[in-house]
Every structure is written in C-alpha cells, then in structure tokens.
C-alpha positions as CSV (number, residue, x, y, z in Angstrom):
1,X,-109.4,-27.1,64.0
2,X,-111.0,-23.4,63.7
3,X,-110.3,-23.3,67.9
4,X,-106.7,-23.7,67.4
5,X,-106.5,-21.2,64.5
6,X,-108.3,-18.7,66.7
7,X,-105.9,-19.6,70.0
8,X,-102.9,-19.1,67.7
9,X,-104.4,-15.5,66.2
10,X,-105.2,-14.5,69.6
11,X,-101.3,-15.4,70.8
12,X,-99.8,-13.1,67.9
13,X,-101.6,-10.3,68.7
14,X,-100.8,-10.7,72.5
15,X,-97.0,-10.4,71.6
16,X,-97.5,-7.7,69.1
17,X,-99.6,-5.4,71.4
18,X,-96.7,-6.6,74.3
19,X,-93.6,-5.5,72.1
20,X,-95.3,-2.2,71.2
21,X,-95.9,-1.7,75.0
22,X,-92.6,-2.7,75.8
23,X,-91.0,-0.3,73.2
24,X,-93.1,2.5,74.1
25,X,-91.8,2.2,77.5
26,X,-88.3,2.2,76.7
27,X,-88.6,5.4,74.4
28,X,-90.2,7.4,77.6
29,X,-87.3,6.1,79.8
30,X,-85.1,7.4,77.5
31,X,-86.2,10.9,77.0
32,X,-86.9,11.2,80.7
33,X,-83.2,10.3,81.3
34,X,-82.0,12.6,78.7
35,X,-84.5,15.4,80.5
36,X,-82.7,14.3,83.8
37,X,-79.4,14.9,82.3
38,X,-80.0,18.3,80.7
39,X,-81.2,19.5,83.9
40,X,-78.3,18.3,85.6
41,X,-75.9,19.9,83.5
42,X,-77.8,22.9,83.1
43,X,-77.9,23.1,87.1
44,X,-74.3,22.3,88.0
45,X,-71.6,24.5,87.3
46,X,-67.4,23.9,87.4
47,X,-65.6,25.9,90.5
48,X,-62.7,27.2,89.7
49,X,-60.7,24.1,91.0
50,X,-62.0,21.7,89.1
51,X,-61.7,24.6,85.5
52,X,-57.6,24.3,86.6
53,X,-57.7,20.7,86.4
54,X,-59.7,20.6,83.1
55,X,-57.3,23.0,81.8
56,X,-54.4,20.6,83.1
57,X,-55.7,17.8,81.7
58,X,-56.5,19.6,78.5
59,X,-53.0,21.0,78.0
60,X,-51.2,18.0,79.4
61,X,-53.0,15.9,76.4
62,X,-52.6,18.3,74.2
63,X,-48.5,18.3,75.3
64,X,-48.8,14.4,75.0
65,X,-50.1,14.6,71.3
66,X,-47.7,17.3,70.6
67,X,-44.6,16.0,71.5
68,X,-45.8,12.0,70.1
69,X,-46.4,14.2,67.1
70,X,-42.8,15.4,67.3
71,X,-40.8,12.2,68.3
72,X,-43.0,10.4,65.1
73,X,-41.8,13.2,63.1
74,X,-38.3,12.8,64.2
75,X,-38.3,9.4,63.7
76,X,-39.2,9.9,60.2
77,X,-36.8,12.1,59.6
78,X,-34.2,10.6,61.0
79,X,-35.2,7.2,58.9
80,X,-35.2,9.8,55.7
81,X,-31.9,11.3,56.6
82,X,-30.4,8.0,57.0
83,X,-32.0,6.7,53.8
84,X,-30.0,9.4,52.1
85,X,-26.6,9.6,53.6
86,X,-26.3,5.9,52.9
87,X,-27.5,6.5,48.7
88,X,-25.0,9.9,49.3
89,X,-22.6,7.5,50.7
90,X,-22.6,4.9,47.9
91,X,-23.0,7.6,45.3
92,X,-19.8,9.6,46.7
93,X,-18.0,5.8,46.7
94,X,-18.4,5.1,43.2
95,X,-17.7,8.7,42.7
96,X,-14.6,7.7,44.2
97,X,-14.2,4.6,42.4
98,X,-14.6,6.4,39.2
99,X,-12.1,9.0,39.7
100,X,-9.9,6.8,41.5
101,X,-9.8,4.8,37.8
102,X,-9.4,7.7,35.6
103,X,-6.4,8.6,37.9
104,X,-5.0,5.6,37.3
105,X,-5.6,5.7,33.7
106,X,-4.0,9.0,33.2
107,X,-1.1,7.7,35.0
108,X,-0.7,5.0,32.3
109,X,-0.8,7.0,29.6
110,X,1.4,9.5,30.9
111,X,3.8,6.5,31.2
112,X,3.0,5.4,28.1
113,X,4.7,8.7,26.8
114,X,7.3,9.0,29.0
115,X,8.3,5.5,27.6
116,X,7.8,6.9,24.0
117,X,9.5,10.3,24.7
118,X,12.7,8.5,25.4
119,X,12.8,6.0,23.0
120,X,12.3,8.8,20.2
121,X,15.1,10.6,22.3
122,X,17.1,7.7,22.0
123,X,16.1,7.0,18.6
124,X,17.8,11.2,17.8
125,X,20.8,10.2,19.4
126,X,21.7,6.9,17.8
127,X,21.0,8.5,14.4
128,X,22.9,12.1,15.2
129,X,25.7,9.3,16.5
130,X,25.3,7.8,13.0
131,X,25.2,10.9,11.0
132,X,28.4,11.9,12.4
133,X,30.0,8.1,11.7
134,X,29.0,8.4,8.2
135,X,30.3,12.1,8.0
136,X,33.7,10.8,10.4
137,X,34.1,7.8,7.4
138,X,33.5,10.1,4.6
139,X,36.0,12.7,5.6
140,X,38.5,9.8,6.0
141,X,37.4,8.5,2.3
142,X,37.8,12.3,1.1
143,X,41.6,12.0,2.6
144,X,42.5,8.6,1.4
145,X,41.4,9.8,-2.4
146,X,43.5,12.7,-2.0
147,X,46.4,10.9,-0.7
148,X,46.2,8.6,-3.9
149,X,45.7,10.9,-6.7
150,X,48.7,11.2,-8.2
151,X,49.8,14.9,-7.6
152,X,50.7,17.8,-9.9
153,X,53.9,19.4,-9.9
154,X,53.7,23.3,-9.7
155,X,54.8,25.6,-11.8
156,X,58.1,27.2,-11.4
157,X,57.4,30.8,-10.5
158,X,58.5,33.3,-12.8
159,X,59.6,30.9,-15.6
160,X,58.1,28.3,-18.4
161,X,55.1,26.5,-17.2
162,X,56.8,22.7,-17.6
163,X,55.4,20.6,-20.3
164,X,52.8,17.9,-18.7
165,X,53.0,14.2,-18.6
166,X,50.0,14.0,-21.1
167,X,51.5,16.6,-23.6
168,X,55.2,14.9,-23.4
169,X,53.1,11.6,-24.4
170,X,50.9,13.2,-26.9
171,X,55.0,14.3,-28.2
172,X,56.2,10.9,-28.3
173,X,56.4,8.9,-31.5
174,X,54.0,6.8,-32.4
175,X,55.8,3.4,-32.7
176,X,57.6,4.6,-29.4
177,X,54.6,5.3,-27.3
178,X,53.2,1.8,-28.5
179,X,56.0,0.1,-27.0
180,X,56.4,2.3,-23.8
181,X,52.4,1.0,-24.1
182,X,53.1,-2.5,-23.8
183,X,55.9,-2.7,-21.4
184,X,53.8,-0.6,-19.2
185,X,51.0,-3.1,-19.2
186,X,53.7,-5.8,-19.1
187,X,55.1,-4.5,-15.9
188,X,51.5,-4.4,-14.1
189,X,50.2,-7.5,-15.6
190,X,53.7,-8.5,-13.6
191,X,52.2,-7.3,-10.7
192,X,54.8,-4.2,-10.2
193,X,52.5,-1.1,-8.9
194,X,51.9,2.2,-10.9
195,X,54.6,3.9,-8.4
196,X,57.0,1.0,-9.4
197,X,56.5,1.2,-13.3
198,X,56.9,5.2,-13.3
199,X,60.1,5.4,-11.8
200,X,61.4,2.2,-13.4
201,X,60.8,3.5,-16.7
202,X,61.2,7.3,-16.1
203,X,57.7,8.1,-16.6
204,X,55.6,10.1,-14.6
205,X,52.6,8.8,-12.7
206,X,49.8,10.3,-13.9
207,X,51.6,9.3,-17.5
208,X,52.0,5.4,-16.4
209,X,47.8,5.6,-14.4
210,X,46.2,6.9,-17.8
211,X,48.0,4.1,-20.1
212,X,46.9,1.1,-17.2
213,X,43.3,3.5,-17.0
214,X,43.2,3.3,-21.0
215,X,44.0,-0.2,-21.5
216,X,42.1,-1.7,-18.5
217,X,39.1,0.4,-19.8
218,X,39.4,-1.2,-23.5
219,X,39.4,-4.5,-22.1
220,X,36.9,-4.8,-20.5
C-alpha cells in the first residue's frame, strides 16, 4: 500500500513542477515577442506614400461615420417631423370641425331671429291694421249717434230764442200732459216709431224720446 501512495505523490509533483515549467516558458515567449515588436516598430518608419493612404483611410472613415451620422440624424428627424404634421394635421381638423360647427350654429340662430324679426313685424302690422279697424268702426259709431240724436233747432238770429220742447211740456197742463203721456206710449207700444208719434201728434222729437225714455226707464 505505502508503494502506491508514494508512486501517486511522486506523479503530482511531476505535473506540478511540469505546468510551472510550461508556464514559465510561455511568459518568456511572450515578452520576447513583445521585445521583437517594439523593436520593430521603433525601427520602421511610414514613407510618405503609405502617411497619404493612412490619412485616406482616416478621413474616408471619418466621412463614412460623418455622413451615417447624418442620414441617422435625418431619418430621425424626418420621423419627428412627420410625427408632428400628422398631430398638427388632426389638431388643425378638429380645429376645423369645431369652427365649422359653430358656423353652423350661428347660422341657426341668426335664422332663428330672422324668423322671430318677422313674425313680430307681422305681429305690428296686423295690430296697426286693427287699431285702425277699431278707430274706422268707431268713427262710423260716432256718425250713426249723431245722425240719430234728435237735433236742435237754432235760434232765429236777431229775435226771441224759441221756447224748447221740454219747457213747452213743463207749460202744459197737468191732466193734459198725462194724457199726451199715455197716447204717446200707446202709439209705441203700437209699434209706430218716435219720428211717427211726433208728427202724428204735433210734438217734437226730443219731446216724444224723453216721455218713451221716462216711461221705459220707470218700468223697468
């Protein structure tokens, strides 16, 4: 047992001493390539050729960035700009939309008072075409009155006022006027008019209108 534990302890530190060795190794061969490269680059120097085609190179990336830098920029704003004319566009269309309804609004009620402006008109009209029925019918009342009142008889110029139909009664006897009384309302309860009665009986009109006035008043 103790040979084989000694074969395996011996194996380990084969390996171990061979990795060290091995990385050792590696570490030189890469500082002796980065020596190598130094020295080349510190030895070798651009001609003026190959500085023209650097610069080319340089500028034409440079150019390349540049302009990708541009076009991305473009794009962008071209994406924005369109972003914003279409919201402009919907805003100006309900703009639109909203005006277009006040419009129509207005329109209405400007109707509305047009309407209203000529019915009142018409309404002014009608009753100025009244008011001057009523006055037309009125004026005609006024002349009908004054064709029926019974008219007075004017005084003889430069003589004797005549004696009037109510003093000539107020003269008469008593028993006299009675019966002129009752054949008066005789002749109308008859049906015979006031014009009739007067100049059947001599009277005057006014005379025979105040007995039928009197007596129609009492009775009722």
């Amino acid at each position: 047992m103790l040979p084989v534990i000694i074969v395996i302890i011996v194996g380990i530190v084969c390996i171990v001493i061979s990795v060290a060795g091995m990385k050792r190794t590696e570490e030189t061969d890469t500082e002796n390539n980065t020596a190598e490269i130094n020295r080349i680059t510190d030895e070798y120097e651009l001609n003026e050729e190959e500085i023209a085609v650097l610069q080319r190179r340089v500028s034409d990336k440079i150019s390349g960035d540049v302009e990708e830098i541009l076009y991305n920029a473009d794009q962008s704003l071209s994406t924005m700009s369109n972003e914003k004319m279409m919201a402009l566009g919907d805003y100006a269309v309900t703009v639109c939309d909203e005006i277009e309804k006040n419009h129509k609004e207005v329109m209405f009620l400007y109707s509305m008072l047009t309407d209203k402006e000529k019915e009142l008109k018409a309404l002014v009209s009608e009753a100025e075409a009244r008011s001057a029925e009523l006055k037309k019918a009125n004026e005609l009342a006024i002349e009908a009155y004054a064709e029926t009142e019974p008219q007075l008889q004017p005084e003889e110029e430069f003589g004797e006022p005549e004696e009037t139909e109510f003093e000539k009664l107020a003269e008469m006897p008593v028993q006299q006027e009675d019966n002129t009384n009752d054949i008066i309302l005789e002749m109308k309860r008859n049906g015979m008019s006031i014009m009739e009665i007067a100049k059947e009986l001599g009277l005057g009109v006014g005379e025979v209108k105040l007995v039928v006035d009197l007596y129609q008043g009492e009775a009722k």
